[in-house]
C-alpha positions as CSV (number, residue, x, y, z in Angstrom):
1,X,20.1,13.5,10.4
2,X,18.8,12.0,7.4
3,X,15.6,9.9,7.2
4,X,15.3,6.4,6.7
5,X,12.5,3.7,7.1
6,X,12.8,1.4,9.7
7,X,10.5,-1.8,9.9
8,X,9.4,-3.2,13.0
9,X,8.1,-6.8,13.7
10,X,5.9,-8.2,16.5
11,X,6.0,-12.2,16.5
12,X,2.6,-14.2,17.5
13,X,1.1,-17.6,17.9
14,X,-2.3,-19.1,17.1
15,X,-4.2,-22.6,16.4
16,X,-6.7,-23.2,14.7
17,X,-8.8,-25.7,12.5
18,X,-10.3,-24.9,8.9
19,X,-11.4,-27.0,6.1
20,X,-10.7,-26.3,2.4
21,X,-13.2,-26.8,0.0
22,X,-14.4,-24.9,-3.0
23,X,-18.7,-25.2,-2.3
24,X,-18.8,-24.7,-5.9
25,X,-17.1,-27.8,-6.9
26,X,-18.2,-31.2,-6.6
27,X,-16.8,-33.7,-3.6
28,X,-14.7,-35.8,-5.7
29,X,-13.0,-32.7,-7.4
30,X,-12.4,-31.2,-3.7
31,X,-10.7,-34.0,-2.6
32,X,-8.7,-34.5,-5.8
33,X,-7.6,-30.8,-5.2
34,X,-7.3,-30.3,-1.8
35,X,-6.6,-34.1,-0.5
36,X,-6.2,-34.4,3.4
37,X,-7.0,-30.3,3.7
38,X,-10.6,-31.4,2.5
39,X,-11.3,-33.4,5.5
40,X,-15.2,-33.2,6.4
41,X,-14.5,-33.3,10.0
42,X,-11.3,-30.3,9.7
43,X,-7.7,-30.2,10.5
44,X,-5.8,-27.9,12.5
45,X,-2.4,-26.0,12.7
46,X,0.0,-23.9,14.8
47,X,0.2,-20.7,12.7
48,X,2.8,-18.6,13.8
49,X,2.7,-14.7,12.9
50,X,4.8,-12.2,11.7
51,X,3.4,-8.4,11.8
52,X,5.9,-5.8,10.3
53,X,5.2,-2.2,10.6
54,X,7.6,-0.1,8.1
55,X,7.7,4.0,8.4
56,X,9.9,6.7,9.6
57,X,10.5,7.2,13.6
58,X,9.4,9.1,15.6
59,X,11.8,11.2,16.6
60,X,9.9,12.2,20.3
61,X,9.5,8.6,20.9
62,X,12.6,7.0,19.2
63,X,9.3,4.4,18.0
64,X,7.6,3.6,14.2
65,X,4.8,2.2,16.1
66,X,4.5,1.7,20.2
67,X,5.0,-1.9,20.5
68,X,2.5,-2.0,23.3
69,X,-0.1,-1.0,20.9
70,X,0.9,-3.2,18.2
71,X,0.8,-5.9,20.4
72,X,-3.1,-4.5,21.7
73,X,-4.4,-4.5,17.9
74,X,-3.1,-7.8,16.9
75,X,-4.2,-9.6,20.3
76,X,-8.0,-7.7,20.3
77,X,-8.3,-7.8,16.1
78,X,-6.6,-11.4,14.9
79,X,-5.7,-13.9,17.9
80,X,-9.3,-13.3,19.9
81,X,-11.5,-14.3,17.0
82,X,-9.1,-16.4,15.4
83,X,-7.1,-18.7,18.1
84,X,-8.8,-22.3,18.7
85,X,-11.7,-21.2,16.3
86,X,-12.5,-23.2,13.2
87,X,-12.1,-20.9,10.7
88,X,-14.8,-22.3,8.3
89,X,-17.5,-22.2,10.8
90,X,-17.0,-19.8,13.5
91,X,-15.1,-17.0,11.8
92,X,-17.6,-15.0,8.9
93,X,-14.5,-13.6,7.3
94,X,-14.2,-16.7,5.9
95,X,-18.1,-17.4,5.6
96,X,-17.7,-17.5,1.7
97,X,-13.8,-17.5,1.3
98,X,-11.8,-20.4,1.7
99,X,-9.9,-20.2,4.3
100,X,-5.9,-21.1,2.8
101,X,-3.0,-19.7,4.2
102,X,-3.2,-16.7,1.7
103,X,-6.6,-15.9,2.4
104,X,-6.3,-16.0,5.9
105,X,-3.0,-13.8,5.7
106,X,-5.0,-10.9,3.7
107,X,-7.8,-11.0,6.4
108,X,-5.3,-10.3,9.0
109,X,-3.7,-7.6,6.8
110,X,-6.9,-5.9,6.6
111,X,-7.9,-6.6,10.1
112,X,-4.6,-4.6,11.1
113,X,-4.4,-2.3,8.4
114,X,-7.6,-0.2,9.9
115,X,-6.4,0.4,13.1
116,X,-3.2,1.8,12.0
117,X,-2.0,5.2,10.7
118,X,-2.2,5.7,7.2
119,X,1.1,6.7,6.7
120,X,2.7,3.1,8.0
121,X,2.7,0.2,5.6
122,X,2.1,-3.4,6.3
123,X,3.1,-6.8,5.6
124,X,2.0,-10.3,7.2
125,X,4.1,-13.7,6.9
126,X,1.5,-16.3,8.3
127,X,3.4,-19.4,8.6
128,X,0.8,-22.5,8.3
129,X,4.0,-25.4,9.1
130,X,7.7,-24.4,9.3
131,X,8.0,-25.0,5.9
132,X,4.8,-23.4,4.2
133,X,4.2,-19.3,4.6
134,X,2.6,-16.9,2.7
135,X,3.8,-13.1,3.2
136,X,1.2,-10.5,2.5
137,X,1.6,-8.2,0.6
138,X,4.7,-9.1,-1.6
139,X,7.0,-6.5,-2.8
């Protein structure tokens, strides 16, 4: 039987709050750039998650990757330090990075990216409303 990749996806949920603001800038420019987002006291959303795992089964298992486990690594490495945190001051991945939709999407792909094997790939659609998303990385 021949061998084709199969991708996998595990769907999550988290909230959170986060400001965006550039500390390099000035306030007026911040708020010209970033309007309501730049809100001194923060704002929140209802991210929803996306995690696809893509790689070849295994054929002992009939699995690219044990759900269970997937479901372990995303629950212990993105929703317990991110859900109902505000990202700008309780989270140091975003200590110095602003924490947009994109940025936050490429900490969760390299949150998740270490604990999996090498030979799966990746990719993260972190939706920030129902009609803004960022998918990580695109291809």
């Amino acid at each position: 039987m021949e061998k084709h990749k199969l991708a996998i996806t595990r769907k999550e949920h988290f909230n959170a709050a986060h400001r965006l603001h550039n500390k390099n800038w000035s306030d007026e420019k911040n708020k010209e750039v970033f309007g309501k987002c730049n809100n001194p006291n923060y704002h929140g959303h209802n991210y929803e998650l996306e995690v696809t795992i893509i790689g070849y089964m295994n054929e002992d298992t009939g699995y690219v990757i044990d759900t269970k486990i997937l479901s372990t690594i995303i629950k212990e490495k993105v929703l317990e330090p991110l859900d109902h945190k505000n990202l700008n001051v309780e989270v140091s991945h975003f200590e110095n990075v602003n924490p947009t939709v994109e940025n936050i999407a490429i900490v969760i792909y390299n949150l998740i990216k270490n604990e999996i094997s090498k030979d799966l790939d990746l990719k993260i659609k972190l939706y920030e409303t129902p009609r803004n998303f960022v998918e990580y990385p695109f291809r």
